[in-house]
N, C-alpha and C positions, 0 to 999 in steps of 0.2 A: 577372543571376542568378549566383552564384557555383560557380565551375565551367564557366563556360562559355570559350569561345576562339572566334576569330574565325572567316571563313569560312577560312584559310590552317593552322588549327588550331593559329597558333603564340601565339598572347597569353592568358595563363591568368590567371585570379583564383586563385582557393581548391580545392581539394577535401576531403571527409569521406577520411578513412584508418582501414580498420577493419580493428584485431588480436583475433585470437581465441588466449586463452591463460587456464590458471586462477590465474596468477598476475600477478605485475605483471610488465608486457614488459620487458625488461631494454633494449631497443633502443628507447625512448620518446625520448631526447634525442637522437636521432640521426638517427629521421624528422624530429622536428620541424624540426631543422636544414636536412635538406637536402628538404624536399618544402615544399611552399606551403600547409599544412594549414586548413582550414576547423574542424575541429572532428575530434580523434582518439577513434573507437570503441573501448572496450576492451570486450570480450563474453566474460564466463567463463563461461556457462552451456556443458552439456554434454550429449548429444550433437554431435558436430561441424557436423553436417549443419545440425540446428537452429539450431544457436549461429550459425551463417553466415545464414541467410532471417534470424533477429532480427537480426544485423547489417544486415542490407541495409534493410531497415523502419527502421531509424535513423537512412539517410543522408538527408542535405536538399540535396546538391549534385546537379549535373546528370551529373557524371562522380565518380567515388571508385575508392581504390586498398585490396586486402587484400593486407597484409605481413603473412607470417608474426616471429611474435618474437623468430625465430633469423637472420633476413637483417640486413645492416648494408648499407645505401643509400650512395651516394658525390651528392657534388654534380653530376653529370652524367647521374642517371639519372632522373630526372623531365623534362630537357629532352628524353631521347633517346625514352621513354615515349609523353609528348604531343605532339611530333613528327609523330609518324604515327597520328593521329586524322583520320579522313575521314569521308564521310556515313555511307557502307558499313561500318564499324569499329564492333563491338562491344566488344572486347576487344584490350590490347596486353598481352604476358607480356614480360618480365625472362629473361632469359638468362644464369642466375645465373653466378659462379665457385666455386669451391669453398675450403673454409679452413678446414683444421683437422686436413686427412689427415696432416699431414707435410709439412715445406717441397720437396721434392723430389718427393713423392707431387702436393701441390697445386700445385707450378710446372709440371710435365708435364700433369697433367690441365688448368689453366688456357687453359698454351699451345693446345694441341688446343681449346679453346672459343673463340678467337679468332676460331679462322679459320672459325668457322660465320657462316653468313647470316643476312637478314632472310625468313621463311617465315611459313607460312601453316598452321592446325590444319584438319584435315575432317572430315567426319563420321563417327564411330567413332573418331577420336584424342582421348587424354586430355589437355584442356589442364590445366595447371597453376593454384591464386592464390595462387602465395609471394609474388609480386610482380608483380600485376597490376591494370592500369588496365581499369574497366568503364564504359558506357553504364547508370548505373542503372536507365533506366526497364525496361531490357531483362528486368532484374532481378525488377522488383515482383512478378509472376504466378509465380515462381519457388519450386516447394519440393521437396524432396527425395523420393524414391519409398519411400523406411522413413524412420520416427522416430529408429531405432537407429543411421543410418547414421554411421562416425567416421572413414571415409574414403572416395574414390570420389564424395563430393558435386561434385569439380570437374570431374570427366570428364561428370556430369548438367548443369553449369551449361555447360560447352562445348558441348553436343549440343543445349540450350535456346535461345542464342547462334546458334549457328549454320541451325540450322533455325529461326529468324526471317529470313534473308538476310542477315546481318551475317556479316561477317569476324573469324577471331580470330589477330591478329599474333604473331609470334614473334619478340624481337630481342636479340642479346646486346646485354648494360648490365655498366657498370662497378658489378657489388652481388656482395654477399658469403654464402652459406649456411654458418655456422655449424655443421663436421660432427666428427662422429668413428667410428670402425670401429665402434663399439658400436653407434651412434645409424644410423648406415645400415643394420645389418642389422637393429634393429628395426624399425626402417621402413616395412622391404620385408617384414616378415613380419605386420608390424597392417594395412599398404597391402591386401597377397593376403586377408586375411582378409575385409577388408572387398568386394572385389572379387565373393568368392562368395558375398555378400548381394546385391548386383545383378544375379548371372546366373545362369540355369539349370544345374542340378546337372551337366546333360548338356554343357554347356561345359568342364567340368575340365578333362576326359581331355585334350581338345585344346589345351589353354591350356599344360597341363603338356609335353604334346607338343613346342609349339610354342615355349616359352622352354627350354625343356633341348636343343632342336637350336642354337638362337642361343648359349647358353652352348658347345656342342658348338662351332661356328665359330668364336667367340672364341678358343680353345684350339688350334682344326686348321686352319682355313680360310687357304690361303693370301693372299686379300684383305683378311682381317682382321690380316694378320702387317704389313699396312703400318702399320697404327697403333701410335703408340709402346705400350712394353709394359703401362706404367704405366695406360695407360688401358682396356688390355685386361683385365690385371687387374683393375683396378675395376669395371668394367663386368658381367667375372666373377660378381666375390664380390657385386653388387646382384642377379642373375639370379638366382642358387642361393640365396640369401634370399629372392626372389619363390617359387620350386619348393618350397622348404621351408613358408612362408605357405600356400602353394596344400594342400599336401598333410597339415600339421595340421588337428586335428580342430578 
């Protein structure tokens, strides 16, 4: 079957790779390159949510990966990916780098991603699928809580994952997200939007509470003064665009 690997997880065939974008991916010869592709999804239908379960209905392999169209993959990240496939493993996520802040802005914040672990998502954590490998079948029974929904689908596909008893891995890889100061605070302010389509009104208050103190520590907190600044500030200005997300209408 293609897509499958051994009992050691290390000997791959093929996998389906599906991009969701309404136009044509700009990053298409560069998965093809470096991933083992069985057949590449491209899905422009829209809502997100949607467009993602039709994704998934698509795939024919036993395992598949969703790259978003702004990541640029390296020759090292689909060995480091499928790697750590066990019985228990639902999902492995990409630990992206950043590119595009500013060579200075993205060489500080990189360095700082290095030095992160291989971890584990739980329940109530949003994982990510910019670039992540799944267990399809995991998938099939899989749909989103609104039709509407255009972000927040993957924090539902995590909590889906994981309350089957599957694990969902976290590992930095040598890939790239495609940013700029623009494109991050829109983000984080379609991201918050979408966020209060899946929770009770009565969660704001606390949500707003609760990211405006961590922005607060970013700025005072003597613990957070160990990180370099560069990523303080960043980290900053994605917070205050989640607050501001949160608190438009």
């Amino acid at each position: 079957m293609l897509g499958t690997c051994n009992s050691t997880g290390s000997v791959w065939v093929k996998i389906d790779v599906c991009i969701l974008t309404l136009t044509e991916p700009k990053n298409r010869a560069n998965i093809m390159k470096n991933v083992p592709v069985n057949n590449l999804i491209i899905e422009k239908s829209k809502p997100l949510a949607m467009a993602r379960m039709r994704a998934i209905h698509k795939v024919k392999t036993e395992w598949f990966a969703f790259v978003d169209d702004d990541v640029l993959l390296t020759k090292t990240w689909f060995k480091k990916i499928s790697s750590l496939i066990e019985q228990n493993v639902g999902a492995v996520e990409g630990d992206l780098h950043e590119k595009g802040l500013g060579k200075k802005w993205d060489k500080t914040i990189n360095a700082y991603l290095r030095t992160r672990v291989l971890r584990e998502r739980r329940l109530g954590d949003r994982g990510l699928t910019i670039n992540t490998l799944f267990r399809t079948s995991l998938l099939l029974d899989w749909k989103p809580s609104r039709n509407d929904l255009s972000a927040w689908e993957d924090f539902e596909i995590c909590q889906h994952i994981l309350r089957k008893g599957y694990k969902w891995l976290v590992v930095p890889v040598e890939a790239y997200h495609l940013r700029s100061w623009k494109k991050v605070w829109d983000s984080e302010l379609w991201s918050m939007q979408n966020w209060k389509k899946i929770n009770p009104a009565r969660a704001l208050l606390r949500e707003i509470v609760s990211r405006s103190i961590y922005a607060f520590e970013l700025m005072f907190d003597w613990y957070r003064f160990r990180l370099p600044w560069r990523v303080r500030l960043y980290w900053f200005y994605q917070t205050v665009g989640k607050i501001w997300g949160l608190l438009r209408d």
